[in-house]
N, C-alpha and C positions, 0 to 999 in steps of 0.2 A: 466552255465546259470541256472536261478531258473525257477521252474518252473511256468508256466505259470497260472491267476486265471481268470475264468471266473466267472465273473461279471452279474448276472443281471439287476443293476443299474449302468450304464456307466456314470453319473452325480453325483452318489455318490461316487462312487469309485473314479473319478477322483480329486473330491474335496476333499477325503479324502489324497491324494495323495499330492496335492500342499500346504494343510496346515502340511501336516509333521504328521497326524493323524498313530495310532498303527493298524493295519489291525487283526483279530483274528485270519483268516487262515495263517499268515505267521508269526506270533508274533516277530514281530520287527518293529520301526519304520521308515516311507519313509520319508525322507529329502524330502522340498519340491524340484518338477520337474518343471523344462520346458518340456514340453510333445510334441514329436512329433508323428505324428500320421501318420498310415501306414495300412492301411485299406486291410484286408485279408478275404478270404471267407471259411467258412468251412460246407460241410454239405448242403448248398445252403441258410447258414443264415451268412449275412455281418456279420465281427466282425472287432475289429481295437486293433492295437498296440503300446502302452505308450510306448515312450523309452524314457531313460534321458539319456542325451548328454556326463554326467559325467562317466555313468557306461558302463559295457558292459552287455545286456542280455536285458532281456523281462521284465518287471515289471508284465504285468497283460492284458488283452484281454477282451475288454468289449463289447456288443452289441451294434450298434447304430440302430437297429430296436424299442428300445425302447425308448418311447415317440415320436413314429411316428404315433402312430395310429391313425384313423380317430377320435376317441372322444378327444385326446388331442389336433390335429389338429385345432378341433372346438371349445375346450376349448379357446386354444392357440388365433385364432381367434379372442373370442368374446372378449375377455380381449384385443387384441391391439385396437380394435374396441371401446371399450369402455373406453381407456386410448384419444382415438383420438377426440371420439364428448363431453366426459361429463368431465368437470373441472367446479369445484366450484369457484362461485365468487359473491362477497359479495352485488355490485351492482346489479346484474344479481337477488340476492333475495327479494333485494325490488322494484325490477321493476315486479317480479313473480305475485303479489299480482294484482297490475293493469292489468296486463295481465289476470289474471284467471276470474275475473270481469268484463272485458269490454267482453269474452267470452262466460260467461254464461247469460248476458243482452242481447247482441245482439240473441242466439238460442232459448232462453226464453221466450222477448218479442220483439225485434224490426224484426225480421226472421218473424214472425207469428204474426206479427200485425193486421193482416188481420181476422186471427180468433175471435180474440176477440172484434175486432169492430162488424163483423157479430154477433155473438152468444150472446155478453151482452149488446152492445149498439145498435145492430139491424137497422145497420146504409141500408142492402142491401147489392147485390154484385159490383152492378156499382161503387158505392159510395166508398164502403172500399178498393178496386182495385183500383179504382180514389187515394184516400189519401194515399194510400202504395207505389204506383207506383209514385208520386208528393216528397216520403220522401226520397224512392232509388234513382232516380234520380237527385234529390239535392245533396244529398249526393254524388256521384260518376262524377258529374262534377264539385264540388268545390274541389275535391281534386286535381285537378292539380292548381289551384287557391293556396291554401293552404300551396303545394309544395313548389313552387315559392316563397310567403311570410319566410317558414320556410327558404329556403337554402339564401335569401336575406337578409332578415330584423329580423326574432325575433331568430331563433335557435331551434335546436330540443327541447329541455327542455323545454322552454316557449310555445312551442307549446302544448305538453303532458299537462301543466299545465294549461293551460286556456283551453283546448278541454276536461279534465277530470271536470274542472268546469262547462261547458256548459254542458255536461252530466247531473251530480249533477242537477242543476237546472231543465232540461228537466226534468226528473226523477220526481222530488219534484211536479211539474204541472201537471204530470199524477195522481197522486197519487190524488191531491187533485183536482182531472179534473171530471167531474158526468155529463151522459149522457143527461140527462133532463129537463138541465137550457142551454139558449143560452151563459150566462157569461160563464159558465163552460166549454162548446165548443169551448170559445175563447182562454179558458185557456187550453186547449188542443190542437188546435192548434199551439199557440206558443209553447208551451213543443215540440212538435213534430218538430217544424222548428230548436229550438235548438238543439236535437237528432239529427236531420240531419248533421247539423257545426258541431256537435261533433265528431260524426264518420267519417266525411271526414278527420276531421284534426287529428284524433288519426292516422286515416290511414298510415297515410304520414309520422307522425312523432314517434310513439312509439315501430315498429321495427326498425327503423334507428338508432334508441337511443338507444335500448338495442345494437344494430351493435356495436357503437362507444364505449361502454365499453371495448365489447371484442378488439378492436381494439386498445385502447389505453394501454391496460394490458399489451398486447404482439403484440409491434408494427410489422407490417408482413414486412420483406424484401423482399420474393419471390411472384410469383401468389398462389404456394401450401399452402406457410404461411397463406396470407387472404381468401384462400378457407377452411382453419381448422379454421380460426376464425369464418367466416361465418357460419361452420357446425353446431360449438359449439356454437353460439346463436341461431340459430335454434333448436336446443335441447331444450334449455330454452324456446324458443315462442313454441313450438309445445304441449310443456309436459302442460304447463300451459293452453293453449287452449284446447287441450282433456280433462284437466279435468274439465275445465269450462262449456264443452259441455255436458259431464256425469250428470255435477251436475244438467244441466240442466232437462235432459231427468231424471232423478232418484228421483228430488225432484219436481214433477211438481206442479204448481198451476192454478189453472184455473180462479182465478179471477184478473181480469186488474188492480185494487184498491192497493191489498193483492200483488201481483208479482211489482207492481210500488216501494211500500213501501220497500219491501227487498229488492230490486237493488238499491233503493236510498241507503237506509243505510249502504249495500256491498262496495258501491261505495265509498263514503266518508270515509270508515273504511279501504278501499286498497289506498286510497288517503292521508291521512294520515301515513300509512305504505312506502308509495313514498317517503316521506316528509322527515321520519326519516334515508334515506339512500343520503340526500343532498349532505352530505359533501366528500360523497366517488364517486358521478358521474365525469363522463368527460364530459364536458360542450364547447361542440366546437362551435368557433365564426362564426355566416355565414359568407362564402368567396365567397357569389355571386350566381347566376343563369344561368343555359344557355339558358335559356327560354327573362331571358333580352336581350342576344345578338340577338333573335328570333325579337324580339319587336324592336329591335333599326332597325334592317334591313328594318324590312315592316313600320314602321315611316318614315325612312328615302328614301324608294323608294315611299311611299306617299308623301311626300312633294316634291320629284321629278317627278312630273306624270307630269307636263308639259313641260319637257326638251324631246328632240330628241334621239333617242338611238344613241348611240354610232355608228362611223362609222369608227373607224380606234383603234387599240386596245388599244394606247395611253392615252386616251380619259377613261379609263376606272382604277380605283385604286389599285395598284399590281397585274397589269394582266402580269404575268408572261409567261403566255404559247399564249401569243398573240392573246386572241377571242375577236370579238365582242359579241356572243350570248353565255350565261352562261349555261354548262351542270346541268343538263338535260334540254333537247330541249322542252319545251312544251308549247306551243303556249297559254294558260292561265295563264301563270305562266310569261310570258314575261314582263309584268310589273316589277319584280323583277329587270329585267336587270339596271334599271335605277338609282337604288342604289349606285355603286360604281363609278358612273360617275364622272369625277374628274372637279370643279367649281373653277377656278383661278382665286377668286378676292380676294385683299388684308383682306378686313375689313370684309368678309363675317363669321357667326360664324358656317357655317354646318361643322359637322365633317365627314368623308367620311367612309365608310364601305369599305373590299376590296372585290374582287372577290369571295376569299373562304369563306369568311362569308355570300357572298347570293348562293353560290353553296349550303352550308350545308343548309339553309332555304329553297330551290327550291328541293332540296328530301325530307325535311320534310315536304312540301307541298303536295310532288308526295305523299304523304301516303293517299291521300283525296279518291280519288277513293276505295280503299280499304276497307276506315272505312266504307264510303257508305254501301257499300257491307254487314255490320253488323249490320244496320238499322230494316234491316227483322228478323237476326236473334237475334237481342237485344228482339222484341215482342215475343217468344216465350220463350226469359229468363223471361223476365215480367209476362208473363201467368205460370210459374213455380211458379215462388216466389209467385202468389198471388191465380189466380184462382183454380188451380193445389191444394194448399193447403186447400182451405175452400172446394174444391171437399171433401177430405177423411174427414177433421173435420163435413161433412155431412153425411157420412157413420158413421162415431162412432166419435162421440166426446168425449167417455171416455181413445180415445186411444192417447199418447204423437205425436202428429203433428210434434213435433222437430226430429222425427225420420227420419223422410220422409227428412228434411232438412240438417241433419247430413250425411245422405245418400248419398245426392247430390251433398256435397264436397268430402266426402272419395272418391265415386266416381270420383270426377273431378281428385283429387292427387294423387289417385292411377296411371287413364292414364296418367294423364301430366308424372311420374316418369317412367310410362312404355316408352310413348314415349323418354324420353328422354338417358332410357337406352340400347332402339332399334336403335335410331339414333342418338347417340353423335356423330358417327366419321362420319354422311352423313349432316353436314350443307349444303346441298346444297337447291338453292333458290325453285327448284321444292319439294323438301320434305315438305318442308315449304308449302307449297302450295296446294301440296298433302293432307297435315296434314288438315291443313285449311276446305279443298273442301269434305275429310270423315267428318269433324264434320257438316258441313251443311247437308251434306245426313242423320246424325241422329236426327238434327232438325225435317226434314220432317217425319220421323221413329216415332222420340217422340211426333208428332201433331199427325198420324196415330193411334197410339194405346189409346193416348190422347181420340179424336173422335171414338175410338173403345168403351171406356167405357163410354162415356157420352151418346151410344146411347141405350148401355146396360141401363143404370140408367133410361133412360125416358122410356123404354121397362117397367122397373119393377115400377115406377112411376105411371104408367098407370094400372097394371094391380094388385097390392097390395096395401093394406092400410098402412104396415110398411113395405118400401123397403128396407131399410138399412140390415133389419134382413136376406134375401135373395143375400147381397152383400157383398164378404170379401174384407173388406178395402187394404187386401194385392195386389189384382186384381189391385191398382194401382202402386205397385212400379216398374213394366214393363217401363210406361213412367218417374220415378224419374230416373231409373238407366239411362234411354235411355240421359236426363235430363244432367245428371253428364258425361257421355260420350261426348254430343255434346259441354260442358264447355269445357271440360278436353281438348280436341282436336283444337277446333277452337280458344278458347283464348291462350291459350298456344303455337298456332302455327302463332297466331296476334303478341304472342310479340315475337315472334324468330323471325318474318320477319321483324316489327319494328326494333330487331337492325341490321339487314342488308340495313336498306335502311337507316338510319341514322349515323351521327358522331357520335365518341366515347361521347362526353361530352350528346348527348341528349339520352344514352342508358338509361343511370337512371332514367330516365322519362319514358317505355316502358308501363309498366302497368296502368299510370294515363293517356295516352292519350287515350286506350282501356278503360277504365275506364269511362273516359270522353265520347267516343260514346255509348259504351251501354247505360250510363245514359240521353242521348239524342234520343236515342232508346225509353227509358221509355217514355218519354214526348209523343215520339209519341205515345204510346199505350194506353195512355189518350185519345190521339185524335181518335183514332181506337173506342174507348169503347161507345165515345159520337155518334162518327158516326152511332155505330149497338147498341145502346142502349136498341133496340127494342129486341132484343135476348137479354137481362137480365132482370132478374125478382127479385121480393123482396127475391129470395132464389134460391139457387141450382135448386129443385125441377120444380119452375118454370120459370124458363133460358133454355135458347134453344143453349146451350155449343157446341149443336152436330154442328151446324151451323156456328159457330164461330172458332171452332177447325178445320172442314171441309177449311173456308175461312183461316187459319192461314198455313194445308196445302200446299192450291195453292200459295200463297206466298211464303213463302218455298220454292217451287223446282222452283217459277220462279228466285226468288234467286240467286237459287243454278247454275241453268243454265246461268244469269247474271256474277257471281262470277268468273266461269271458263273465259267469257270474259276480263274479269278484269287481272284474273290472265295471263290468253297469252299475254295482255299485258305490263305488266311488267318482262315479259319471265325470265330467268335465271340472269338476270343480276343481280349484288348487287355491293356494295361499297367495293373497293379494293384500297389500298394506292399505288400511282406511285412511282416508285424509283428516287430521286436526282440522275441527270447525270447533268456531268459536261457541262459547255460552258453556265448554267442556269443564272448564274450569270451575265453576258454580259447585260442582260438588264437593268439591277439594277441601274446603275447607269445613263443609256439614263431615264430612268423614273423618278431617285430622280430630275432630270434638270428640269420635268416638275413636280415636284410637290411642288417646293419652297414655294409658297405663300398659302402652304394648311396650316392649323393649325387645327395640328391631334396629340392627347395625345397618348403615349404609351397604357395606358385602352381603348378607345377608339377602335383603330387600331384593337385590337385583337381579333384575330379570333375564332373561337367556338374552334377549336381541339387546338390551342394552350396550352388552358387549360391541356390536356394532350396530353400528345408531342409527345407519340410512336404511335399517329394515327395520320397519313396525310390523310388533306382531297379530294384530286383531285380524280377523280372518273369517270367513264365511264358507261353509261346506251344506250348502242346501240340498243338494241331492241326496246325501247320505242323512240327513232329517227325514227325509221325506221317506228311506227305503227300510232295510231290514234296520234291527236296534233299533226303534223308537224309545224318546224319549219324551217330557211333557214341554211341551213349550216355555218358555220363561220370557216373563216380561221386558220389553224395551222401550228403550223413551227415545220417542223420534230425534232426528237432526242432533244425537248425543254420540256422532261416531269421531272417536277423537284416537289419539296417538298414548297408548299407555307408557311407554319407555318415558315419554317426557311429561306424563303427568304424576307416573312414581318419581321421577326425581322431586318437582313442584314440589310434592305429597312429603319427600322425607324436607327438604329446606322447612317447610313450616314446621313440620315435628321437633 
């Protein structure tokens, strides 16, 4: 037997070995081996042994503690980590450019709009509050408007394209928009309404589109596939928004005119850079909305609002499991039932909905109660984004405001990522709720310390000639952080409950109907400001915030205490798909007898989740039966819990 070589490189050695390489200590060369490996311990340091199959004896004895250590470990790590989110791709770089622009426009100027109507157009605080809160709020309820149009009628691309034009234009009216001509108001104005359409419908459509590159690159077969494609355009949206945000805060400018001018010209100039990556986009055709089968249900139980509910289950359009009353039971929502009623007259042209398509609209409805509930806490997102802000730009206006904004989101994604890495494997509906119920309690926390410093500021108002000089503006980022905690938590924990109580096809909608309330939230914080006008003055200084924040409090926790009602009653319960059991089918055909004389298109017919097919929508909400809204029982027939997506198809094949 030869004697044996220790190796300290058990990867070189061994590769020296299967290419047939001449070794120095043993000067001769190794035919390549198949290596079997036999792992021995000497000394209390593993080592392992090469044997080739052909020979007899020991080749050589390497360590395999080597390239275990913790810094290759982390090497090893960062490199597969970074093999996994970052791939170049050629579309992905000229979508970068819009990306990096629509990023530093919005933390620049549309984030802190506020500032600069106060300080250069001296519009007041009611007023510049009024018109920021009028821009957010447009903006955040057209974007489910917006949505709908893109996944219907124009397409993501057409969307990007005409909402980066409206941009553009906005852009161009500010610039040439001058405080102290009524024309030039009007012309700012409209720039501002455009800003608005723009940013709704960028929303909606220019992360979806960078999605569908990656998607179409490397089409996913598994869920893990489009979760790495997903990661890996997030990479791209994330890197280009941080730097868009830096460029912000690094390169500041302080005039509205001067910041107008260079975001016009950014913009046009990454707009053009869009242009020149045409021919390498995936350009996918819209294939519809679920929002239209939303529409066609409540149309269609409109124009049956004078018919009788239903009395015998028959009477009702692929009612499979035999009810007269469509789960969930809520005595508001009872009008819905009347939709799938089935109308047997020859010549009649209603198309009928069936049962599962007003199930899925009767829990997206059940969501009403809930948004309620984010009505209180949309007013003190509103008080963030506007009053919050010209607060410090009245402490030191030489300092970047976009900090304090920047702030508010890291903060937000930091918790949403923490929660999400503390409770991935607890979906359950009370976490959710839980989640929800802590971010209200730091509403109330961030109004607290809110009204902590605005009574400091009238303290030092009162008793100095230059108060700013006796107050560090940092004294307020207590309430921006509190700010980005009460986002991070309660909208994040809005739409993980949103897709529990909804079908699969309306999960993609999650963030635009959150979206949608807080910006009706806005509108009321209009109404709020007209209401206590009285507590705002031509300036910080002389505004009476402490009272305002004080009343923003007591709303807040009564809220908060409303909230929790809310949330018992919708208890634990969430949408869980019924298993098809046999004997379902039985009815199929006593129903196709009575529904000869319908004329019902296959489009038509279909139901929300048929769209995707591995969620069924039957569903069970017993808590909410049993609490406030009651309704009457409706009859069921045991061991009849079946799979409606595939018994409507069944149902149209024999029609």
């Amino acid at each position: 037997m030869e004697p044996a070589i220790h190796s300290e490189n058990a990867f070189h050695d061994a590769d020296n070995i299967n290419s047939g390489v001449i070794d120095p200590m043993v000067d001769e060369a190794y035919p390549p081996l198949s290596i079997a490996v036999d792992p021995i311990c000497e000394g209390g340091v593993e080592y392992s042994e090469a044997v080739d199959p052909t020979y007899d004896g020991v080749r050589f004895r390497c360590s395999s503690r080597i390239g275990s250590s913790p810094i290759m470990r982390i090497i090893n790590w960062c490199l597969k980590k970074f093999r996994y989110y970052v791939v170049f791709s050629k579309e992905a770089m000229f979508i970068f450019g819009l990306i990096f622009v629509h990023s530093f426009v919005e933390i620049a100027l549309v984030n802190i709009l506020i500032t600069h109507l106060q300080d250069e157009w001296e519009w007041g605080v009611p007023k510049s509050a009024i018109a920021v809160n009028l821009q957010e709020g447009t903006s955040e309820v057209l974007q489910i408007l917006f949505a709908f149009a893109s996944d219907a009628y124009l397409g993501r691309f057409k969307m990007v394209v005409y909402s980066t034009i409206s941009y553009i234009i906005g852009l161009v009216l500010f610039w040439n928009a001058a405080p102290h001509t009524n024309t030039e108001i009007r012309t700012f104005y409209l720039g501002l309404v455009l800003i608005s359409i723009a940013k709704a419908a960028k929303e909606v459509s220019l992360k979806a589109f960078l999605d569908d590159q990656f998607m179409a690159k490397d089409i996913p077969a598994t869920e893990e596939d489009e979760e790495r494609q997903h990661s890996r355009s997030n990479v791209w949206w994330r890197s280009a928004s941080i730097l868009g945000a830096l460029a912000a805060v690094f390169v500041p400018i302080s005039s509205l005119k001067l910041l107008s001018m260079i975001s016009a010209i950014a913009m046009v100039v990454a707009y053009l850079w869009f242009w020149l990556g045409a021919k390498f986009y995936e350009c996918n055709r819209p294939t519809g909305s679920a929002i239209s089968d939303v529409l066609f249900v409540i149309k269609t139980a409109v124009l049956k609002r004078n018919l009788l509910y239903a009395t015998i289950p028959e009477h009702l359009f692929n009612n499979y499991k035999g009810v007269t009353h469509i789960e969930p039971r809520i005595s508001w929502l009872r009008w819905l039932d009347k939709a799938p009623i089935v109308i047997e007259e020859k010549n009649r042209p209603d198309k009928p909905c069936s049962v599962a398509q007003v199930k899925e609209v009767k829990f997206l409805l059940g969501m009403v109660p809930m948004w309620i509930t984010f009505l209180a806490y949309s007013l003190v997102d509103a008080t963030g984004s506007t009053i919050f802000l010209e607060q410090a730009s009245n402490i030191n206006d030489n300092f970047p405001i976009a900090v304090f904004k920047i702030l508010v989101i890291v903060t937000s994604i930091v918790i949403e990522c923490l929660c999400d890495l503390l409770f991935s494997e607890m979906n359950g509906q009370l976490i959710m709720q839980g989640r929800i119920g802590i971010g209200m309690t730091f509403s109330v926390i961030c109004c607290i310390f809110a009204w902590k410093n605005a009574v400091h500021w009238l303290y030092l108002v009162k008793r100095y000639t230059h108060p700013s000089k006796h107050m560090d503006i940092y004294s307020l980022t207590p309430q921006f952080i509190f700010l980005g905690i009460m986002k991070g938590l309660s909208e994040g924990g809005l739409q993980s409950f949103f897709r529990s109580q909804v079908s699969e096809s309306l999960r993609n909608y999650e963030p635009l109907f959150g979206e949608c309330v807080i910006g009706i939230g806005k509108f009321l914080s209009i109404l709020f400001i007209l209401i206590f006008s009285s507590w705002f003055g031509k300036d910080i200084d002389s505004s009476r915030l402490d009272n305002y924040y004080a009343m923003l409090t007591l709303l807040s926790f009564v809220n908060f205490l409303i909230y929790w009602l809310v949330a018992y009653w919708y208890g634990d319960d969430q949408f869980s798909p019924e298993p098809l059991i046999e004997g379902a089918q039985d009815r199929t055909h006593m129903e196709t007898n009575n529904l000869q004389n319908i004329s019902a298109s296959t489009g038509i017919t279909r139901s929300l989740s048929e769209k995707t097919p591995n969620n069924r929508p039957n569903f069970s909400v017993s808590r909410r039966r049993m609490r406030s809204f009651p309704g009457p029982a409706s009859p069921r027939t045991p061991n009849r819990l079946d799979d409606a997506h595939v018994q409507e198809r069944e149902e149209l094949l024999h029609v």
